[in-house]
MIVO-37112 format. One record per residue (C-alpha): x, y, z. Coordinates in nm, 4 decimals. Example, Ala and Ser with C-alpha at 12.3 -4.5 7.8 and 13.67 -1.06 7.14 Angstrom:
<nodes>
node east = 1.2300&north = -0.4500&up = 0.7800
node east = 1.3670&north = -0.1060&up = 0.7140
</nodes>
This chain:
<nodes>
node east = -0.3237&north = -2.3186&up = -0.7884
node east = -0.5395&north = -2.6398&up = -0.8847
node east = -0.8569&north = -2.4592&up = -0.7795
node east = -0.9517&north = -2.0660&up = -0.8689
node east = -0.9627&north = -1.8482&up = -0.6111
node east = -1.2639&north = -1.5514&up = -0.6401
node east = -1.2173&north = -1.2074&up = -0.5351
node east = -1.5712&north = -1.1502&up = -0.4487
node east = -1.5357&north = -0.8202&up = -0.3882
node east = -1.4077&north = -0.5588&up = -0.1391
node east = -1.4039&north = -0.1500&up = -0.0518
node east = -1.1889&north = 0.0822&up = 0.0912
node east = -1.2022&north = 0.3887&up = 0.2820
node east = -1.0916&north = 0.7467&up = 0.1384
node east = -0.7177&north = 0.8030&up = 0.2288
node east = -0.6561&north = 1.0711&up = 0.3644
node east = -0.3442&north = 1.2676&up = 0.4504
node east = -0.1202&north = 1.2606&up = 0.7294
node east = -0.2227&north = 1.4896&up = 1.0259
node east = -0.5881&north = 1.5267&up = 0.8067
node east = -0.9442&north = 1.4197&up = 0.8696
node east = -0.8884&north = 1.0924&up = 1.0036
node east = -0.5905&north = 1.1709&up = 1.2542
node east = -0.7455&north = 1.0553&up = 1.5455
node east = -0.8487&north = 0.7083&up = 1.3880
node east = -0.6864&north = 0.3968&up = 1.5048
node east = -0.5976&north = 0.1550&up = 1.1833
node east = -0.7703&north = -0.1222&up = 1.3888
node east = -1.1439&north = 0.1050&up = 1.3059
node east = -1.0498&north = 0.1835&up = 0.9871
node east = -0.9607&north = -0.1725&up = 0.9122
node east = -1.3015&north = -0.2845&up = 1.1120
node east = -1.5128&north = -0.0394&up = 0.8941
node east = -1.4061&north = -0.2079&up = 0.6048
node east = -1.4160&north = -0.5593&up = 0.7055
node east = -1.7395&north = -0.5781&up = 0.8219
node east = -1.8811&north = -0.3050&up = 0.5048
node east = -1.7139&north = -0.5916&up = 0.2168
node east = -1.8806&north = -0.8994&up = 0.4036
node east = -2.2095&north = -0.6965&up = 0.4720
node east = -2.2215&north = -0.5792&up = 0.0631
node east = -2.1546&north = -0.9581&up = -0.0518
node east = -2.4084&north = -1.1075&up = 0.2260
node east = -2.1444&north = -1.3423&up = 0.3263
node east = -2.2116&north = -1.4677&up = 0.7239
node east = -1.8848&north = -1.3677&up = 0.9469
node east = -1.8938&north = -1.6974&up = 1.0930
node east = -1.7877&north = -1.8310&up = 0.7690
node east = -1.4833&north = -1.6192&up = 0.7491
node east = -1.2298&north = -1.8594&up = 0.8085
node east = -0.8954&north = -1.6456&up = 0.8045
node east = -0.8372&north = -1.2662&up = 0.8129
node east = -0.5092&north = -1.1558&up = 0.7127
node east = -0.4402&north = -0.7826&up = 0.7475
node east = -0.1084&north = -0.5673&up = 0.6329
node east = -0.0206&north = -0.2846&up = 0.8683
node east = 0.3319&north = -0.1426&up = 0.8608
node east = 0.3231&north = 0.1374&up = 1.1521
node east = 0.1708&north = -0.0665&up = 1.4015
node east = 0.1626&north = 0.1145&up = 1.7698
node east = 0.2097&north = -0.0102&up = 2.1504
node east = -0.1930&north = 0.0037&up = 2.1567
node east = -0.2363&north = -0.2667&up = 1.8355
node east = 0.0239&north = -0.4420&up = 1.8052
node east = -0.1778&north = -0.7437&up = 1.6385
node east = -0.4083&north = -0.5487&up = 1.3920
node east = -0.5756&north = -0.8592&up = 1.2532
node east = -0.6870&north = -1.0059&up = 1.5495
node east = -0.8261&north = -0.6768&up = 1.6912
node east = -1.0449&north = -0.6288&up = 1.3293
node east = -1.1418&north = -1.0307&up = 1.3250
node east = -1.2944&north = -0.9457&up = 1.6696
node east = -1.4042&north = -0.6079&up = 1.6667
node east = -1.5952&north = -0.7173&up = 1.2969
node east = -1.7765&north = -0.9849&up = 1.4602
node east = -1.5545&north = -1.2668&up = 1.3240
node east = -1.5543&north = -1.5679&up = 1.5286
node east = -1.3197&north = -1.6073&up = 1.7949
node east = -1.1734&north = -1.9174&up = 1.6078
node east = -1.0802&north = -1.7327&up = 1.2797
node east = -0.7263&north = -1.7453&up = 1.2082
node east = -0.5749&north = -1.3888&up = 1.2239
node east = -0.2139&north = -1.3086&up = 1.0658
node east = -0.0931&north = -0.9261&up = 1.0415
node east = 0.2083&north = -0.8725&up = 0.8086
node east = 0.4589&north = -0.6057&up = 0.8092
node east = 0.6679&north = -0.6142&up = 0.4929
node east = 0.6622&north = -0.2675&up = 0.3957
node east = 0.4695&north = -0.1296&up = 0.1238
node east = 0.4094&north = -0.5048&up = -0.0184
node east = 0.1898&north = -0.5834&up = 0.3276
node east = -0.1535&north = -0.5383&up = 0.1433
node east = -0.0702&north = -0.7802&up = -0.1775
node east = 0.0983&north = -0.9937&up = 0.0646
node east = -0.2002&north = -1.0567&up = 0.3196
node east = -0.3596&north = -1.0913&up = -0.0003
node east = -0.1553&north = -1.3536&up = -0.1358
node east = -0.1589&north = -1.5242&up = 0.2503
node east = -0.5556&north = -1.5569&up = 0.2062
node east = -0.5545&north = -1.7510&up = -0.1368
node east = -0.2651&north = -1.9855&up = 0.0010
node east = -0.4892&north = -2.0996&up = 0.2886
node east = -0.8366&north = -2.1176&up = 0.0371
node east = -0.5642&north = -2.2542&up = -0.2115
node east = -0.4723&north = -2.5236&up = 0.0514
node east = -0.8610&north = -2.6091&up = 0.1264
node east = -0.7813&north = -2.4771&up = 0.4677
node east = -1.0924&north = -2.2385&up = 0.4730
node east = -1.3483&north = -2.1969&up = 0.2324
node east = -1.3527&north = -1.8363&up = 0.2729
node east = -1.0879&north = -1.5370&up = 0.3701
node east = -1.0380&north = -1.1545&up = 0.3878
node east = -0.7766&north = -0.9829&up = 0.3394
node east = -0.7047&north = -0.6568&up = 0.4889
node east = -0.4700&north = -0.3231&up = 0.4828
node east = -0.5118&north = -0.0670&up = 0.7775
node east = -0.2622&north = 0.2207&up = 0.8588
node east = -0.2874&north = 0.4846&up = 1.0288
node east = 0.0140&north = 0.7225&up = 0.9545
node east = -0.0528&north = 0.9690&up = 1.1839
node east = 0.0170&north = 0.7555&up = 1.5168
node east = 0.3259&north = 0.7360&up = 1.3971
node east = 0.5081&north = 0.8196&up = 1.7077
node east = 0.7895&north = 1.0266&up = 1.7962
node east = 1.1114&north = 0.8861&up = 1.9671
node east = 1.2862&north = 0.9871&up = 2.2202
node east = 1.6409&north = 1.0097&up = 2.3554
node east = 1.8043&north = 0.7213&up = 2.5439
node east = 1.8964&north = 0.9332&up = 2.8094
node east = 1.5469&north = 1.0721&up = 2.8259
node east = 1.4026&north = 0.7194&up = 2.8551
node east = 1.6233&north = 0.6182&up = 3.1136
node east = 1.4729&north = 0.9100&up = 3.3509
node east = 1.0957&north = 0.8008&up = 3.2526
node east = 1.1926&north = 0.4447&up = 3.3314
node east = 1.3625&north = 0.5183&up = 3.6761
node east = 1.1078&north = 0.7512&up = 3.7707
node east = 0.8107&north = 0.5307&up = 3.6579
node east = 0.9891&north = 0.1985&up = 3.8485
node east = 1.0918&north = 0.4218&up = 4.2149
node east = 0.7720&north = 0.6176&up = 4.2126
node east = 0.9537&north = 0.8615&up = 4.4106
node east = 0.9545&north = 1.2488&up = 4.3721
node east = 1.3009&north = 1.2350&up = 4.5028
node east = 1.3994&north = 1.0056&up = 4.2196
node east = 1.3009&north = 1.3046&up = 3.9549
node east = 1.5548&north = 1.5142&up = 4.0985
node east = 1.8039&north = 1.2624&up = 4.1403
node east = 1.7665&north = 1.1860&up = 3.7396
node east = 1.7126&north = 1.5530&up = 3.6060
node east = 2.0780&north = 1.6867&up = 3.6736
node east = 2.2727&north = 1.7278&up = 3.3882
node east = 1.9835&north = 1.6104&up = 3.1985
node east = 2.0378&north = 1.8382&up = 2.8761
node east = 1.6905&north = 1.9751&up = 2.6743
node east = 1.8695&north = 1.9442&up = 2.3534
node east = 1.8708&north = 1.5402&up = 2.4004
node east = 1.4980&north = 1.5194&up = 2.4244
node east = 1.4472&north = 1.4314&up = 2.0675
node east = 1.6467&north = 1.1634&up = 1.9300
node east = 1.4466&north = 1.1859&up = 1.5788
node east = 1.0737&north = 1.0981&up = 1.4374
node east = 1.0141&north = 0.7309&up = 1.4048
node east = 0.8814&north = 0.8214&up = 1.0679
node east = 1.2635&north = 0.8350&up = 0.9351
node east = 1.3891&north = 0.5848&up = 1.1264
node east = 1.1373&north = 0.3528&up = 0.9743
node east = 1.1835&north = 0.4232&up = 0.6287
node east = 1.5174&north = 0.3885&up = 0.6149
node east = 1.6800&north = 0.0921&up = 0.5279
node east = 1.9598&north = -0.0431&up = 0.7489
node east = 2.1258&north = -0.2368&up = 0.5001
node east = 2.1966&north = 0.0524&up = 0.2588
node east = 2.1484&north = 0.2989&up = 0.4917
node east = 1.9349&north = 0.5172&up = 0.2312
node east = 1.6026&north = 0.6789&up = 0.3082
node east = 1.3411&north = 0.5472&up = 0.0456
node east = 1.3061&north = 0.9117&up = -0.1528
node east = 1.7265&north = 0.8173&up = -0.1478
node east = 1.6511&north = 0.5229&up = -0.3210
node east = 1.4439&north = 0.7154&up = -0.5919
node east = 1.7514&north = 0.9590&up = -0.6361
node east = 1.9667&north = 0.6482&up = -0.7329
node east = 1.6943&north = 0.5452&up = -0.9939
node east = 1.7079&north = 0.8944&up = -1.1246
node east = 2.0613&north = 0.8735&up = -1.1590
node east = 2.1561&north = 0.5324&up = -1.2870
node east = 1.8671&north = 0.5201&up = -1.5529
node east = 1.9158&north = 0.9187&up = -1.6022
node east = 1.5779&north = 1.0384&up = -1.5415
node east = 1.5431&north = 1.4587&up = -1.5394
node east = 1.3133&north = 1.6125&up = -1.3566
node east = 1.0466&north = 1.7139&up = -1.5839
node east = 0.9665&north = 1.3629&up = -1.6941
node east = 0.9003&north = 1.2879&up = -1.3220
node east = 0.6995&north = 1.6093&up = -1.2713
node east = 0.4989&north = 1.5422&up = -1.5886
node east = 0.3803&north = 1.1999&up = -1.4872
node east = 0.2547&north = 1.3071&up = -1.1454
node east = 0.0285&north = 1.5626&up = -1.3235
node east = -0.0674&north = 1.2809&up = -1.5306
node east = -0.1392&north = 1.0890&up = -1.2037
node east = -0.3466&north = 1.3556&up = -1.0404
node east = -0.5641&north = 1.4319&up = -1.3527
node east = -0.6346&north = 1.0898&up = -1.4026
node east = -0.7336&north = 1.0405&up = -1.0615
node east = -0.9290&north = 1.3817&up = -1.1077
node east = -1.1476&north = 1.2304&up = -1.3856
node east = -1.2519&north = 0.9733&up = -1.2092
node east = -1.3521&north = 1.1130&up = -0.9160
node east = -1.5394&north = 1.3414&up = -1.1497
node east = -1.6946&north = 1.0135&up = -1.3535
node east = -1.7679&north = 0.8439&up = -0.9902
node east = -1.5763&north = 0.5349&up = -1.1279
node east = -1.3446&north = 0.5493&up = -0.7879
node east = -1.7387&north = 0.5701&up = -0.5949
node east = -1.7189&north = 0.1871&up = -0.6930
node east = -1.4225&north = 0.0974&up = -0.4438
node east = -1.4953&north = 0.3910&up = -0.1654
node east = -1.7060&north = 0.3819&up = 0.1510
node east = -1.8094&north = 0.6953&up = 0.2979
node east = -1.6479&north = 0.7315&up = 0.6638
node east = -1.7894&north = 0.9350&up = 1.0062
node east = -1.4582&north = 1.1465&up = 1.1206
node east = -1.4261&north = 1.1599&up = 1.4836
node east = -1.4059&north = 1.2541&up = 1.7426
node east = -1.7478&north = 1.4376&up = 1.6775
node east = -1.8361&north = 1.1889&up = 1.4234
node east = -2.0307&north = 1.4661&up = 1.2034
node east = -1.8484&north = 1.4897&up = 0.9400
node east = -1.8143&north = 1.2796&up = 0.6572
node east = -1.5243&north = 1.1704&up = 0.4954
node east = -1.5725&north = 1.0516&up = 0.1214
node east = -1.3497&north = 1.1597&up = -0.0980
node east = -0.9182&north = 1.0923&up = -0.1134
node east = -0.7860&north = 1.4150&up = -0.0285
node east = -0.4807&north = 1.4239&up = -0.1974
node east = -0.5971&north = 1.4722&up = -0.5622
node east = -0.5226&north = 1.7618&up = -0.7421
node east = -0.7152&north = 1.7962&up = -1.0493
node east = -0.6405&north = 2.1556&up = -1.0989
node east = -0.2174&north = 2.1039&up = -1.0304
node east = -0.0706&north = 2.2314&up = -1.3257
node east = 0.3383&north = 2.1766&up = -1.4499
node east = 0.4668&north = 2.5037&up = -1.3198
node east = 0.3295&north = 2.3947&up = -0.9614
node east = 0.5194&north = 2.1241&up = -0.9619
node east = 0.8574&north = 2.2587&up = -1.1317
node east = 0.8270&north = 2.4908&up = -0.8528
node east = 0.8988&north = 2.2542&up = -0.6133
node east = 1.2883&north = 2.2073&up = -0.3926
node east = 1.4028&north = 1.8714&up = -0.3788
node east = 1.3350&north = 1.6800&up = -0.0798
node east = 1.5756&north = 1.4314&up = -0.0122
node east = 1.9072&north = 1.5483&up = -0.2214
node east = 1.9125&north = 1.8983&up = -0.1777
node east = 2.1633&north = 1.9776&up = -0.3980
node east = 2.1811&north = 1.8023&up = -0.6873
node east = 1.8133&north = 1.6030&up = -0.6519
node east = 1.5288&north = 1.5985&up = -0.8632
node east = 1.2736&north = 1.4101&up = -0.6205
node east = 1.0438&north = 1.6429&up = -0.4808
node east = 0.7195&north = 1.6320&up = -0.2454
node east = 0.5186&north = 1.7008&up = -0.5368
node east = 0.6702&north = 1.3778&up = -0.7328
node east = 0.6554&north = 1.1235&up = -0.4435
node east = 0.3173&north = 0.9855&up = -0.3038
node east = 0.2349&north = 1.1335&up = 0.0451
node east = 0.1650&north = 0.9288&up = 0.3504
node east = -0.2220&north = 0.8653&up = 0.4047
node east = -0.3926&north = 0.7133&up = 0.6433
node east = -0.6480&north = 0.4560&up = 0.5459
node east = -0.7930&north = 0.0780&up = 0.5200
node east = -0.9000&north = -0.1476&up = 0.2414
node east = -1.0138&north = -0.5237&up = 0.2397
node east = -1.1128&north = -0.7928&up = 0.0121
node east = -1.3158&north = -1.1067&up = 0.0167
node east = -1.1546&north = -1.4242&up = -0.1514
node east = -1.3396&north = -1.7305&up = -0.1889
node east = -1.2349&north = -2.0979&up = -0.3293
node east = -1.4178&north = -2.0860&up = -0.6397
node east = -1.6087&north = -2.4070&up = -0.5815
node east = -1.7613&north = -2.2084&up = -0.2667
node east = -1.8741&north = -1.9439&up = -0.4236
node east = -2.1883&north = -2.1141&up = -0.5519
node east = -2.5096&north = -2.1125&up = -0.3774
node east = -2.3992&north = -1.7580&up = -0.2147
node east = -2.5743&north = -1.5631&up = -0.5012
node east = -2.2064&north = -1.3387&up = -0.5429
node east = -2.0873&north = -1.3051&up = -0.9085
node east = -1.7157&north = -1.2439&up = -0.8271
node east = -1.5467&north = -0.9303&up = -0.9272
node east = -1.2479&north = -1.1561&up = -1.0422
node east = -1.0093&north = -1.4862&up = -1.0064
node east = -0.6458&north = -1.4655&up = -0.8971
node east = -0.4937&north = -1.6436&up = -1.1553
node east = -0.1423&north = -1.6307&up = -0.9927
node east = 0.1086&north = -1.4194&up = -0.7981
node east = 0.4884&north = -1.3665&up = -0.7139
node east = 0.7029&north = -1.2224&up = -0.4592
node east = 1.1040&north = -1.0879&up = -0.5555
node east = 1.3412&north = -0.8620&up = -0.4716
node east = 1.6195&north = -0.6542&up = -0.6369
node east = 1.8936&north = -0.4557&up = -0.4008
node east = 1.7762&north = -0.2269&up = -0.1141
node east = 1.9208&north = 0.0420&up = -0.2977
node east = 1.7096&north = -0.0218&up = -0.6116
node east = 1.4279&north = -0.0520&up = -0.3870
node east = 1.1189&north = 0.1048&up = -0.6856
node east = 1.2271&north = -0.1715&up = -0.8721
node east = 1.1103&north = -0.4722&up = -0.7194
node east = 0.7991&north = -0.4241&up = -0.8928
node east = 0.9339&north = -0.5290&up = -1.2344
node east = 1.1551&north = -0.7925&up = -1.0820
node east = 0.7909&north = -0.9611&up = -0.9461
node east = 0.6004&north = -0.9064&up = -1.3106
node east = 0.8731&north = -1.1044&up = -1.5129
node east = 0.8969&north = -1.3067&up = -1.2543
node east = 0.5095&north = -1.3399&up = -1.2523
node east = 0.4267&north = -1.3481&up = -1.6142
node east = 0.7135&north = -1.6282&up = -1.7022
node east = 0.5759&north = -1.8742&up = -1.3979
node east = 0.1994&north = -1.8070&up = -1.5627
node east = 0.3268&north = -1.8470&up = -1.8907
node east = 0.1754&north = -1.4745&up = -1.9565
node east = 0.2804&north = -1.2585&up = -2.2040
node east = 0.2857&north = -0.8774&up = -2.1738
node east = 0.0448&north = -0.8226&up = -2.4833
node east = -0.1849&north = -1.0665&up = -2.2965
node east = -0.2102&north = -0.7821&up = -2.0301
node east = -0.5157&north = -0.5406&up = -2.0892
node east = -0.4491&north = -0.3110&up = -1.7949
node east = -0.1640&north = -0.2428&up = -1.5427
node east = -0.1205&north = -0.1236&up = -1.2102
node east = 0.2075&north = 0.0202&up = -1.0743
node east = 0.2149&north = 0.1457&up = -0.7579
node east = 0.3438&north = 0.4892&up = -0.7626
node east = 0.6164&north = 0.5796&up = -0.4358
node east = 0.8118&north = 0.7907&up = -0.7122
node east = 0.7318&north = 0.9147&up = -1.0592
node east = 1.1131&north = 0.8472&up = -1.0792
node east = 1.0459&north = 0.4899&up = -0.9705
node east = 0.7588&north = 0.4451&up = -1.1991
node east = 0.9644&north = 0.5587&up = -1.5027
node east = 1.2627&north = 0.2936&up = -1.4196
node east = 1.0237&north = 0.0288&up = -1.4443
node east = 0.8996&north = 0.1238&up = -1.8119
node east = 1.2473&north = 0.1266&up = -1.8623
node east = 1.3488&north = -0.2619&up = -1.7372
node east = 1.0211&north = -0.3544&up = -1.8836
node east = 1.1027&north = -0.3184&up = -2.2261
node east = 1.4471&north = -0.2651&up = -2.2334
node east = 1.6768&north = -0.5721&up = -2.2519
node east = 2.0070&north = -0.4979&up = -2.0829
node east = 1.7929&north = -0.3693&up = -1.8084
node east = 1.5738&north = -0.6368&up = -1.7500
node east = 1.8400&north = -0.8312&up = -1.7599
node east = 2.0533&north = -0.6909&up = -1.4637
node east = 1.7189&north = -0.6095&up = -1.2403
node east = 1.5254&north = -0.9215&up = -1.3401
node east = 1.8056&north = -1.1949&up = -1.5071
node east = 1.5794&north = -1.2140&up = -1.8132
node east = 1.4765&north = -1.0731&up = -2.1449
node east = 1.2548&north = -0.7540&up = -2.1256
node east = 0.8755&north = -0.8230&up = -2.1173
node east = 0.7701&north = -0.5917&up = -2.3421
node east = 0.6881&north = -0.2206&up = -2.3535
node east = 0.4254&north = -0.1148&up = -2.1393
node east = 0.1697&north = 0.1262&up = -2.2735
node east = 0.0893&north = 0.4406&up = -2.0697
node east = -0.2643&north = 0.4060&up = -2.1988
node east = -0.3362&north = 0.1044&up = -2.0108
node east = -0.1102&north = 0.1961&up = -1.6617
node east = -0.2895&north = 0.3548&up = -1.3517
node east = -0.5782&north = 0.4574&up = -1.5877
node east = -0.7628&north = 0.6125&up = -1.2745
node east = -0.4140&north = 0.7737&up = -1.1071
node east = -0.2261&north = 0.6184&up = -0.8540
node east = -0.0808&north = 0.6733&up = -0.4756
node east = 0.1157&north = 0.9811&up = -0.6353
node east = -0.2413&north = 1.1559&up = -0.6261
node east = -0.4388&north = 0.9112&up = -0.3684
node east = -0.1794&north = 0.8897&up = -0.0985
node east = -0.0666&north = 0.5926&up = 0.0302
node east = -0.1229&north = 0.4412&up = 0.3840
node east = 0.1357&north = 0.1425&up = 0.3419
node east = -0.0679&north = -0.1470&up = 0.4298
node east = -0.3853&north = -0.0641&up = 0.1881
node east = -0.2294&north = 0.0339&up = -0.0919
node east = -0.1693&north = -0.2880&up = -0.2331
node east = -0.5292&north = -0.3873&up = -0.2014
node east = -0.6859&north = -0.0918&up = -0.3399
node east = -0.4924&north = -0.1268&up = -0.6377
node east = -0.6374&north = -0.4786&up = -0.6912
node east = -1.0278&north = -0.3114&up = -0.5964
node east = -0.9512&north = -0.0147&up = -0.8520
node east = -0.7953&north = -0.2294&up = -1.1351
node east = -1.0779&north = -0.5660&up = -1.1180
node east = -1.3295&north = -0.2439&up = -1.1129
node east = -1.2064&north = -0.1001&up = -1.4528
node east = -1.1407&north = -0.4934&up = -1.5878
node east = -1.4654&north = -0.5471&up = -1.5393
node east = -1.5658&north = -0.1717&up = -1.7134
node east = -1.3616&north = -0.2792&up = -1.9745
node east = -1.4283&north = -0.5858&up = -2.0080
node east = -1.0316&north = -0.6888&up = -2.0029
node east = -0.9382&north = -1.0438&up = -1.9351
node east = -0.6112&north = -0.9793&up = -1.7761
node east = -0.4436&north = -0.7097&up = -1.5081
node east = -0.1305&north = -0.7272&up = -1.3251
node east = -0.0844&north = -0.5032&up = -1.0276
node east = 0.3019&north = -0.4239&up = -0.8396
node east = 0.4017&north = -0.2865&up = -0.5825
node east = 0.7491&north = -0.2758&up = -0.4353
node east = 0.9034&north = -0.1728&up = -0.0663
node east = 1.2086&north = -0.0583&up = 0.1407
node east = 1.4384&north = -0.3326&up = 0.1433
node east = 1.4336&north = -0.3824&up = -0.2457
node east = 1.1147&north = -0.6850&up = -0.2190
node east = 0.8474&north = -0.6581&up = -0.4276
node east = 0.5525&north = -0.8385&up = -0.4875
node east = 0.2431&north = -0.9112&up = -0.8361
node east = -0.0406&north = -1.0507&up = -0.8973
node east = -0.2548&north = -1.1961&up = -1.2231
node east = -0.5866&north = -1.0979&up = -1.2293
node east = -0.8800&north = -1.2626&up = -1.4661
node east = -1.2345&north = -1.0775&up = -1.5270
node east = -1.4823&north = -1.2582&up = -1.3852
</nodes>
């Protein structure tokens, strides 16, 4: 990129489980909330907002174009570019990665990017014979049509499965995602306590900083409706108090008999919204902001569907050779966390030459250091609402850069299908 681009700064909601406190929130308001919260903090005008990209994978009938809906409901003028990206769990880095291409490009001068999901309108699908009734009946608007329809109609083909399933699994392997994580655990032959052991490590971490308000830095407080009451402030998925046995408790989810992935070593779904301001950096003076970071640089791969966890490693070689970046050069790393077991694998390719090789088609990077990964826990304790994750891992790790005064971060995240997506991060 010939100019820098600044991340000004940006916050996030809590996220909070499926079927939990913010069930009855559309990702469109949650989305909104944040917009409009990240430009208001940073005193930056909405009329100067020239593109708002947003990532939102479980988009409903009711908002279908998420971005648009936020640009307007935020205030945004009606001629701001809108883009909404569904690519999985990668949406959030790439609407990030969108934004600096146009500010990259001197097409705007400023951009947000946006993640907004709300898991819990996922909807349930119905049969094809069912459907075929509602649309006759709907179309004829005759009682006699009901009747007509309704024989031989059979209650056992009312259900033809939540879309929840359907979604995550991938047609071109035909495996569920927690499937894919049962490959990882058997080709790089991961056992079960290593995964269980690194999602306690996620959830104290998380736990501490809750406790040390460092995760107050990224977080908005949120109104929960319908009665709008209530406050909503804290994720609601950590577990500072889990403990080992807990989790070796635990039946496997997706490989009943001879798995080792379990509920309690896989992030849960969550709904929830984060978004980010990104400015070219020659903009960013006279506006009074001292950015929270640069984006140095970024990269998009992908490995086989079946390896899906692993497209994060395939994007950090690929990301660190284009930069010219070495792994020791790295201060702090963020993985995102589907599966301990995925998590694991890519220690493994990082530092581990045949590997890397056969994920990544080059030498290993280098061994990555717990002591510097997910330092504050990741979606294995937060939850993760597909579209934001990506984009609160950039808030949380820029937040501790800047803590730590640490040049450089790289954050991954990978998705169904095998893609997976980094960026480069430099302390402001």
């Amino acid at each position: 990129m010939k100019e820098r681009i600044a991340i000004l700064g940006g916050v996030r909601t809590p996220f909070m489980s499926t079927g939990g406190a913010f069930e009855a929130f559309p990702a469109a308001d949650l989305g909104r909330l944040c917009v409009t919260e990240a430009l208001e903090r940073l005193g930056i005008p909405v009329n100067r907002v020239g593109s708002l990209t947003v990532g939102s994978v479980t988009q409903t009938a009711g908002a279908v174009h998420v971005a648009r809906n936020i640009a307007l409901s935020a205030g945004l003028s009606e001629n701001t570019a809108t883009a909404t990206f569904n690519s999985g769990g990668v949406s959030g880095l790439v609407s990030l990665i969108s934004a600096a291409r146009s500010l990259a490009l001197g097409e705007v001068e400023f951009a947000a990017a946006a993640g907004a999901e709300s898991m819990s309108s996922i909807p349930v699908l119905i049969s094809g014979e069912l459907r075929s009734v509602a649309q006759q009946t709907s179309l004829w608007k005759q009682a006699r049509s009901l009747s007509r329809s309704l024989p031989g109609f059979r209650p056992s083909r009312l259900l033809s499965g939540a879309a929840l399933a359907r979604g995550f699994t991938d047609p071109t392997c035909g495996l569920t995602l927690g499937e894919t994580a049962e490959v990882l655990v058997r080709e790089f032959g991961i056992d079960r306590e290593s995964q269980d052991e690194y999602a306690l490590l996620s959830h104290r971490r998380a736990g501490e900083a809750l406790a040390a308000g460092r995760l107050a830095d990224e977080t908005i407080s949120v109104l929960i409706p319908p009665a709008y009451e209530t406050w909503a402030s804290l994720d609601d998925g950590i577990q500072a108090d889990l403990n080992l046995q807990n989790l070796l408790a635990l039946k496997p989810a997706f490989d009943r008999l001879y798995g080792s992935v379990t509920s309690g070593n896989s992030a849960g779904g969550a709904d929830g919204a984060a978004a980010i301001v990104l400015a070219a950096e020659s903009a960013v003076e006279g506006t009074g902001v001292t950015p929270l970071g640069f984006l140095r640089d970024y990269e998009v791969g992908g490995v086989p569907a079946e390896w899906m966890g692993l497209g994060s490693a395939r994007a950090v070689s690929s990301l660190l050779e284009k930069s010219g970046t070495g792994m020791d050069e790295i201060g702090l790393v963020e993985i995102h966390e589907a599966y301990a077991a995925q998590v694991i694998a890519n220690e493994r390719v990082f530092e581990d030459d045949r590997w890397s090789d056969r994920v990544t088609g080059r030498k290993a990077v280098g061994h990555l250091d717990r002591s510097i990964l997910n330092v504050n826990g990741g979606a294995l304790a937060l939850g993760h609402p597909p579209g934001a994750s990506g984009l609160r891992m950039v808030l949380s790790l820029l937040h501790e850069m800047r803590r730590r005064g640490v040049r450089l971060g790289v954050a991954a995240i990978s998705a169904g299908g095998g893609q997976g997506a980094a960026v480069l991060l430099e302390g402001e």
